[in-house]
Structures are given as C-alpha cells and as structure tokens.
Phi, psi and omega in degrees: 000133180256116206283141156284097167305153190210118189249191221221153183231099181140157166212052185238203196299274175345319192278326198301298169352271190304002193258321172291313148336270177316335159271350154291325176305289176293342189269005183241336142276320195017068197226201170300337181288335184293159170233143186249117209285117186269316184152175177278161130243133183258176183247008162177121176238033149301314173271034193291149182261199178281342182290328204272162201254094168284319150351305210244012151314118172284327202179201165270206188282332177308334203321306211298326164289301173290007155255010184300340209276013189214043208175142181224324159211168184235176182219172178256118201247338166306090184252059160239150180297267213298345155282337161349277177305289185325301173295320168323294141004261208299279193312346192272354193276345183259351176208138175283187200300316184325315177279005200223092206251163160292096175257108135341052226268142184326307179358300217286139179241128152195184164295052235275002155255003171233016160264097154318097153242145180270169179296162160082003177270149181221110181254126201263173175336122139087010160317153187210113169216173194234284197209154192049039183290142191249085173286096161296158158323119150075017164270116173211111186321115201269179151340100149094339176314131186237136164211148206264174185308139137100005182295152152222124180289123180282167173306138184046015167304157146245142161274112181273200205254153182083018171287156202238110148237152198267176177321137151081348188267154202254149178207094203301148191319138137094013172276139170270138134278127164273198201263139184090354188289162171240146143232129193260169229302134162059031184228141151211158210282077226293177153306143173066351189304145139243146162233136171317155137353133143055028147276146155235129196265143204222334190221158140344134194231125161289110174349109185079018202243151198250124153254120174231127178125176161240138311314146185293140153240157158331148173289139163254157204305162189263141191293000000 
C-alpha cells in the first residue's frame, strides 16, 4: 500500500500532536488517505528549542522546494494563531490547497452532510460539533473541543482544548481561544482576538483585543 509521505511544518509539541494525528488517521483507515510521517520542516532551524524534535528537523521551509521529490503533502503543526496564519499565508502561495488535506481523527462526531471542511484544517481527538459548521483554511481545533450549530471556525484560528462554542458563533481569522474558554451564542470573535484561558465571552470581541476573565473583558494595559 502506498502511504501519502507527509512532513509536518513545525516541531515542537502541537507538531509532534498533529504527527500522531496523521497516525490515528492511517491506522483507523488504512487506505489512500493513510500517511507515512516523513519529518518536521522550521522557518530557521538553527532556534529549535529543547522543546522542539530537533532530530527529526529535515531544513527550513526551503526544504520543501529542493525536496519536492520526497514528499506528497503537508500539514500545519504551529498551534499558536499568529504564526499559524502567517506562515500559512506565505507556504499556501508555493503550494495549493492540493498539497494540503484535512486531518480528521476517527473521534470527531459531527454532521458530515452540513458541514464545510476546508483544507489544510485539523480537528483533533474527541471534537464534538453538530450541524452546518464552517471550517476555513488551516483552522484548528485541539482536544475535546465542543461546537453548537452554524458556528464558523476563521482561517488559521485556534480552539485550544476542552473549548466550549455555542450555536451561531463567529470566530475571525487567526483569533486564538484558550483552553476551557466558552464563547456563547451569536458572539463574535474578531481577527487576531485573543480570549484567555477559562473565559466567558458573553459580547463582541474586537479584531486584535486580549479577553479574560467571567464574564470576559479586555485586558488592561500594564502601568
């Protein structure tokens, strides 16, 4: 069986995750969809941390042009929004959508005939969502995560894990959710947003604004 070789772009915990991902993924299909895990690629892997599979680094993002022959698709392993987005940006203008699948762990229950998911999205163990869900490019959904009807996920957003979203919420490109936060019904979530930990956004979130607290506020500035 020929496997989709796949390298993984990042190498720090969230990549390792997502390395695993893709191997719940074949070992529960084991069909054209499975993949066979090739390496990380960094965007300098001269700073890899202690945190980081420095081992199993191939290069930087050049790696990937002067290697194409040894690769068949990739995934996004950066689980902070804004480099998310960014690099996502910049690798999706050298490879398409094509180069990029949805990975998916058998777990996840949702409607799969009102649901949109797009490429390069990752929905992780024990997602729980229910019907007409909006997945963007590279948006991606952590552990354990629950979302109500009509929800849209933004590009490169992240839900870190055990987030709770309601019916109708909007949650803008490259905004991060921390882990345990609610956002409740029909609220939304700007571009660039942060929301804290264990908040609850009960209103509107402004594009680039920090939230914390119950019900969540802005942060405020440091004296």
């Amino acid at each position: 069986m020929l496997h989709k070789r796949l390298v993984v772009i990042g190498a720090g915990g969230f990549a390792r995750e997502v390395r695993w991902l893709a191997r719940e993924i074949t070992a529960a299909r084991g069909d054209a969809e499975a993949y066979r895990f090739v390496g990380y690629v960094v965007s300098d892997p001269a700073k890899a941390s202690p945190f980081d599979s420095a081992d199993e680094i191939l290069g930087n993002l050049d790696w990937l042009a002067t290697h194409r022959e040894a690769w068949d698709v990739l995934a996004m392993g950066i689980g902070n929004a804004a480099p998310r987005l960014k690099v996502a940006d910049e690798l999706e203008t050298r490879w398409g959508p094509e180069c990029w699948p949805a990975l998916v762990h058998p777990t996840v229950r949702l409607d799969a005939d009102s649901c949109r998911i797009a490429h390069g999205v990752a929905l992780c163990a024990g997602v729980l969502g229910t019907v007409n869900l909006e997945f963007a490019p590279f948006a991606m959904v952590n552990l354990a995560v629950t979302i109500g009807h009509e929800a849209r996920i933004g590009r490169a957003a992240c839900l870190n894990p055990t987030v709770n979203i309601s019916g109708g919420v909007v949650i803008g490109a490259g905004a991060l959710v921390g882990t345990g936060a609610q956002v409740l019904q029909y609220v939304e979530v700007g571009a660039g947003a942060t929301v804290g930990a264990g908040a609850v956004v009960a209103k509107a979130v402004p594009p680039g604004v920090t939230v914390v607290g119950i019900p969540a506020k802005p942060l405020a500035p440091r004296p």
